[in-house]
Structures are given as structure tokens and as C-alpha cells.
py3Dmol code that shows the C-alpha trace and the ligand (Angstrom):
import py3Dmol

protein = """\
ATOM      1  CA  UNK A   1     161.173-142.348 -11.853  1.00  0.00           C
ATOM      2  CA  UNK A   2     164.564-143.243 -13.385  1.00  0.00           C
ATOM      3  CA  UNK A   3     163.934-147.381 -11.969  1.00  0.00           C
ATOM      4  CA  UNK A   4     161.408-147.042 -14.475  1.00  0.00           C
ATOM      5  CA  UNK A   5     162.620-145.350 -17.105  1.00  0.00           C
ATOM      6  CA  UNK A   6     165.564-147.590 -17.256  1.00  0.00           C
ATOM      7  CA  UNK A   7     163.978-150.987 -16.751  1.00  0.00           C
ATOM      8  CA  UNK A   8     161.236-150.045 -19.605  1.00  0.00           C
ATOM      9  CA  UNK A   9     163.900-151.269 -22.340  1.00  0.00           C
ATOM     10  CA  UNK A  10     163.021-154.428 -21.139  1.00  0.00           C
ATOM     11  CA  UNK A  11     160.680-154.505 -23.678  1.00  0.00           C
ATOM     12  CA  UNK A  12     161.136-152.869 -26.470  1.00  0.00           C
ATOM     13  CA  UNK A  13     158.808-154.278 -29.505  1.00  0.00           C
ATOM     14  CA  UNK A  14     155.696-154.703 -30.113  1.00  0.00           C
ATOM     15  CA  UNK A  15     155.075-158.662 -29.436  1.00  0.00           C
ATOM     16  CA  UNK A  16     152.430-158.605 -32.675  1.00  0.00           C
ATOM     17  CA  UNK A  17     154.045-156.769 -35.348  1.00  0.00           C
ATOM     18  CA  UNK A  18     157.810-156.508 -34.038  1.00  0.00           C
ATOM     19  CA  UNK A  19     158.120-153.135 -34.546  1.00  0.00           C
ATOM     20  CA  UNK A  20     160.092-150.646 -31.687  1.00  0.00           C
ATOM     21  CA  UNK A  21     158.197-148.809 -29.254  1.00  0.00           C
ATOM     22  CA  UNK A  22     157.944-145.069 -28.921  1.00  0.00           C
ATOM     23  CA  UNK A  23     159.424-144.826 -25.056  1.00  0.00           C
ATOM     24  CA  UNK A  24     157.583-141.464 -25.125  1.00  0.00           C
ATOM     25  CA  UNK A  25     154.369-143.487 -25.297  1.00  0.00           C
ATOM     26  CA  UNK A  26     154.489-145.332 -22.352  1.00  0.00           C
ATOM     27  CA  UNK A  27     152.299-144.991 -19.663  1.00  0.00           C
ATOM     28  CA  UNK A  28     153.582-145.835 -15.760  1.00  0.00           C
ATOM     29  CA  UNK A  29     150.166-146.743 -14.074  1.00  0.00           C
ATOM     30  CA  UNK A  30     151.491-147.637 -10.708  1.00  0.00           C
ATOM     31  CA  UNK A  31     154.447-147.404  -9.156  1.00  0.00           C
ATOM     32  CA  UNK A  32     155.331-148.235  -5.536  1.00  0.00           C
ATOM     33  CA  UNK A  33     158.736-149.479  -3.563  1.00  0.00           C
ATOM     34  CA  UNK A  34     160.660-151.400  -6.331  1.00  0.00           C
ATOM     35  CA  UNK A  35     157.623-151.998  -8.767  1.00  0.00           C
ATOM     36  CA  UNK A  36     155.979-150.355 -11.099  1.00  0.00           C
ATOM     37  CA  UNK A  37     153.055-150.909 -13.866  1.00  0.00           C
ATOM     38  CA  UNK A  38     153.345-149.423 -17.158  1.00  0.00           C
ATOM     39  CA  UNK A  39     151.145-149.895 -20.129  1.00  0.00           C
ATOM     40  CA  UNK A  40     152.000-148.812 -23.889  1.00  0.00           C
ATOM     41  CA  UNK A  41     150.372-149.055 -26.943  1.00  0.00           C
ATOM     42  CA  UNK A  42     152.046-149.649 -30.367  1.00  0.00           C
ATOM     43  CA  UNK A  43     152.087-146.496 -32.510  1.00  0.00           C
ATOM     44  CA  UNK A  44     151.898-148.889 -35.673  1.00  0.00           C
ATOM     45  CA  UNK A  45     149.335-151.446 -34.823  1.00  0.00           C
ATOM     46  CA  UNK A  46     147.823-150.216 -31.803  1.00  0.00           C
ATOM     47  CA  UNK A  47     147.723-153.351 -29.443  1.00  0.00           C
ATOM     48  CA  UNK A  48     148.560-152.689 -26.154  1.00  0.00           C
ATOM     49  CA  UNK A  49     150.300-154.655 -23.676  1.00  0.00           C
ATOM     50  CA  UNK A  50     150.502-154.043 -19.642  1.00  0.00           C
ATOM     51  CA  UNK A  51     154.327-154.532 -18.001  1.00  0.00           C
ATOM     52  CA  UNK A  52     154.864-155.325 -14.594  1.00  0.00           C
ATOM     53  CA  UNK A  53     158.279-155.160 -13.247  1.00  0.00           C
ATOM     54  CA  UNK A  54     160.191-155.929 -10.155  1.00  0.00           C
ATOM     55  CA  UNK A  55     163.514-155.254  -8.336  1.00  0.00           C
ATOM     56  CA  UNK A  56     165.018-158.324  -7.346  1.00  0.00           C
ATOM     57  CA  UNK A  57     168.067-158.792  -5.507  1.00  0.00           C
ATOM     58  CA  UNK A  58     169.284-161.427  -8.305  1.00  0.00           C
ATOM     59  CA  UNK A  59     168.123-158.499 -11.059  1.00  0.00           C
ATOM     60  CA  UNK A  60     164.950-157.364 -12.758  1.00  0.00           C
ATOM     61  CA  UNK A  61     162.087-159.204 -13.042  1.00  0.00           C
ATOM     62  CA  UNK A  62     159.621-158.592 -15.924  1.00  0.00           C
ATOM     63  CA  UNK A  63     156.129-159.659 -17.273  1.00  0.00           C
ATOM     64  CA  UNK A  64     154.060-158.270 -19.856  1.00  0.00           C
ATOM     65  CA  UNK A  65     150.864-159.510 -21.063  1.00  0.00           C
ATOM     66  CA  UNK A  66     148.455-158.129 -24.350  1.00  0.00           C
ATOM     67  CA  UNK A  67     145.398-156.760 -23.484  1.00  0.00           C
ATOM     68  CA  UNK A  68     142.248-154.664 -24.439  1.00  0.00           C
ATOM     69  CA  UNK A  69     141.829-152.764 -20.838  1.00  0.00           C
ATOM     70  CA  UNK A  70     142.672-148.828 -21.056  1.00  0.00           C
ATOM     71  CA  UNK A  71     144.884-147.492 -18.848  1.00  0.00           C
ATOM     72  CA  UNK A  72     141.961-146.463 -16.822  1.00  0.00           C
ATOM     73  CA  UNK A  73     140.158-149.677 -16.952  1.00  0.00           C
ATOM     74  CA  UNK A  74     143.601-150.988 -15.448  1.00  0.00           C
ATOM     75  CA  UNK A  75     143.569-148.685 -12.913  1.00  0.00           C
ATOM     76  CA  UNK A  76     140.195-149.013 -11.839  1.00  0.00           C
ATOM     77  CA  UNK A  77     140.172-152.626 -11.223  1.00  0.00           C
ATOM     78  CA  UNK A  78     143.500-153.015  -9.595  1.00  0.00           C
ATOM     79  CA  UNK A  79     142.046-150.543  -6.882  1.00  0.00           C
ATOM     80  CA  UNK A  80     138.771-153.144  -6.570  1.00  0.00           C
ATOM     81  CA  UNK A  81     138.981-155.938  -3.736  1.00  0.00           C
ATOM     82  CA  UNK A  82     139.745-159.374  -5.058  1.00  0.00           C
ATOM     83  CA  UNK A  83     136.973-161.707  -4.876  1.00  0.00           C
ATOM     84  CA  UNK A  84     136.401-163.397  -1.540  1.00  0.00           C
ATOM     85  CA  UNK A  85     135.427-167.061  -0.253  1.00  0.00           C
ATOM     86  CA  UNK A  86     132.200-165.755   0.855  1.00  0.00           C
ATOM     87  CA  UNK A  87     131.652-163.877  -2.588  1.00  0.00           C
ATOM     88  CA  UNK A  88     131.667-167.211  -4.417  1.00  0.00           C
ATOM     89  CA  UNK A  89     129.588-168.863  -1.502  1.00  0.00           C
ATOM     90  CA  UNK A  90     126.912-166.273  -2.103  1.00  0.00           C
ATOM     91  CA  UNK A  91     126.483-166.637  -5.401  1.00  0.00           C
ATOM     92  CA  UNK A  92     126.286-170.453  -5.147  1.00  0.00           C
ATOM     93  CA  UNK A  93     123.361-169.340  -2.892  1.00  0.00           C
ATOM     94  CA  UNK A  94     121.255-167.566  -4.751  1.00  0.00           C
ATOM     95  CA  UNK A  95     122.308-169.662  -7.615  1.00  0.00           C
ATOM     96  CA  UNK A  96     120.598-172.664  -6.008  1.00  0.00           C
ATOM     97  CA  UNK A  97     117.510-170.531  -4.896  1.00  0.00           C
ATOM     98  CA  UNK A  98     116.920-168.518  -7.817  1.00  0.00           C
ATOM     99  CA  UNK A  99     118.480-171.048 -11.000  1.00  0.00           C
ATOM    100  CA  UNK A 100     120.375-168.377 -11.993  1.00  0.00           C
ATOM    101  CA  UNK A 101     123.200-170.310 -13.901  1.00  0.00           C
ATOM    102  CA  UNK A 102     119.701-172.414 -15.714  1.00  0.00           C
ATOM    103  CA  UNK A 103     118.598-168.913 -16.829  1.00  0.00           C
ATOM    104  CA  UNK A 104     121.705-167.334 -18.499  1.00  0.00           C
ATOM    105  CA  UNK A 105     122.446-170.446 -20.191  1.00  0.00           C
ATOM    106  CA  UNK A 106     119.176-170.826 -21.481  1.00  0.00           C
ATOM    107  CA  UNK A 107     118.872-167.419 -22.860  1.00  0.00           C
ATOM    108  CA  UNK A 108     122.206-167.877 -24.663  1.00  0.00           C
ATOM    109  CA  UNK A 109     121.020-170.917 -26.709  1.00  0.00           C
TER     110      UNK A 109
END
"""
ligand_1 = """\
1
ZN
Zn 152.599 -153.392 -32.994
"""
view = py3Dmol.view(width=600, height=400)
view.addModel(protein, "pdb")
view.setStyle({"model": 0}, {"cartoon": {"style": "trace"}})
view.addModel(ligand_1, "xyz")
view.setStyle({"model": 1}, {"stick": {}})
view.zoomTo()
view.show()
């Protein structure tokens, strides 16, 4: 737990309104080998923003993105499979026999 702790600092304000992060606050949502995922939300204007780090051998490696997902959300579909070749050749199936794609874009005009 301390990889994490430590490489956290990376970030340590809020992207929208500058302001420092509470470390208590953060959340580590995975963690495996020399990775982890944590997710924090700002104590001032509650956005929230998902950090993935990395262990490299030339240093740490970060990237955090914004988003709207809960913790759980996050969790949940990071354990889903990714979508397959087949997946998309299925739905261009029954897209072509049913006019799916026709139908949703119809009822949205
Ligand atoms: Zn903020």
C-alpha cells in the first residue's frame, strides 16, 4: 500500500477548480503488481477524476482522466469483457435484419 500512497502526490489538485486534494479522500480501486487505480473526488467542487499509475523502470507513469462513473460503476465495468469482433458482427446482423439503427434514429427526431 505505501507504492500507492506515495505515488498519489502525483496529483495533487483538483484539475477544475485548482484547489488541493484531501489524500484522506482517495479511493484505491484496484491495485495489482506495480499498478494501481485510485479515484478521488474534490471536497470543494465535487468532480471526480480516476488515476491510473504505473511502475516503470525509467520512473512513474501517471494518467488521470475526469469522469462521472462512481467508484462502483468503475469497478463494475473494468471486471466486464471488452467487446469482441463477433460482438460488433452480431449487431451488424440483426441491424440489417431488423433496421435497428433506422428505428432509434427515427424515434430521436
Ligand atoms: Zn475541485
Amino acid at each position: 500500500m505505501d507504492f500507492s500512497k506515495h505515488s498519489i502526490r502525483l496529483v495533487q489538485r483538483c484539475p477544475i477548480c485548482n484547489r488541493e486534494y484531501q489524500m484522506n479522500r482517495v479511493q484505491i480501486i484496484e491495485e495489482w503488481g506495480n499498478s494501481f487505480l485510485a479515484y478521488m473526488t474534490c471536497t470543494f467542487c465535487q468532480s471526480s477524476i480516476m488515476v491510473r499509475v504505473m511502475s516503470m523502470p525509467q520512473g512513474l507513469v501517471g494518467s488521470a482522466i475526469l469522469t462521472e462513473l462512481s467508484p462502483e460503476e468503475i469497478t463494475k465495468f473494468s471486471e466486464q469483457e471488452g467487446i469482441n469482433a463477433n460482438d460488433v458482427l452480431r449487431v451488424y446482423e440483426v441491424n440489417q435484419s431488423s433496421g435497428l439503427l433506422k428505428e432509434i434514429i427515427k424515434n430521436n427526431n
